[in-house]
N, C-alpha and C positions, 0 to 999 in steps of 0.2 A: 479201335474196332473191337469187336465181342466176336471172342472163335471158341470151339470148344472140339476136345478131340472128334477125331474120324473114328468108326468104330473097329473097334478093336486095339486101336492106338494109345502108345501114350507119349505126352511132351512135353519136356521138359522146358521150364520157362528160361528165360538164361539169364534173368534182370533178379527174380525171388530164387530160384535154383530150387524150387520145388517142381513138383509135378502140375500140370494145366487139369482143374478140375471136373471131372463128366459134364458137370452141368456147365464150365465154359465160367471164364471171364475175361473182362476187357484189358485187353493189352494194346501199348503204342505200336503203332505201325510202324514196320520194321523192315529191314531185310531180311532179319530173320524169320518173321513173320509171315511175309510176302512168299518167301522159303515154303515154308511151311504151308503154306495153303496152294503154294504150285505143286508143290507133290503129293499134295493129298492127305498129309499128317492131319490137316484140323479144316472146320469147316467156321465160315461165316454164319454168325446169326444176327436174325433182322430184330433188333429190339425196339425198335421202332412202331412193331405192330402193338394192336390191343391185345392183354391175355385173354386168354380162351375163358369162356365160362365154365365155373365147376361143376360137376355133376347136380349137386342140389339145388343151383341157382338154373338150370337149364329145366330140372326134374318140376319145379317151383312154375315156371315159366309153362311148361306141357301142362301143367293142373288147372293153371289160370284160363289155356284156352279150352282146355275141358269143360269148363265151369261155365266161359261164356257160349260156347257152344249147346249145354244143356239149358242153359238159361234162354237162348233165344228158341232154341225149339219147343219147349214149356209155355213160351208167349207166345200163342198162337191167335190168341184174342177173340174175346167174344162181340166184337164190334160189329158182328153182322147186319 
């Protein structure tokens, strides 16, 4: 399972004995773990999902309908 601390928290892994990094990695499922996520030390993440678009590829994305939207109002056609 993929947990990453709760904020303000921090936890210690007890398999690496280091610190559970902000951004979270996947650890076996535990007792300790289970622990940990009943009292709110770390939260579950769903990695399962799709990433998020970047700003540039969203920004990229808002221009293209800009473009066809100038484009079809431009075509207004002299087909009369």
């Amino acid at each position: 399972m993929f947990v990453k601390p709760a904020a303000g928290r921090t936890v210690r892994d007890p398999v690496k004995g280091t610190f559970l990094p902000e951004e979270g990695a996947e650890v076996a499922e535990s007792m300790f773990w289970n622990r940990r996520l009943r009292d709110g030390d770390v939260i579950t993440v769903d990695t399962s999902a799709p990433a998020a678009k970047s700003p540039a590829a969203v920004k990229g994305a808002d221009a293209t309908a800009t473009t066809d939207k100038s484009a079809a109002s431009t075509d207004t056609g002299s087909a009369s």
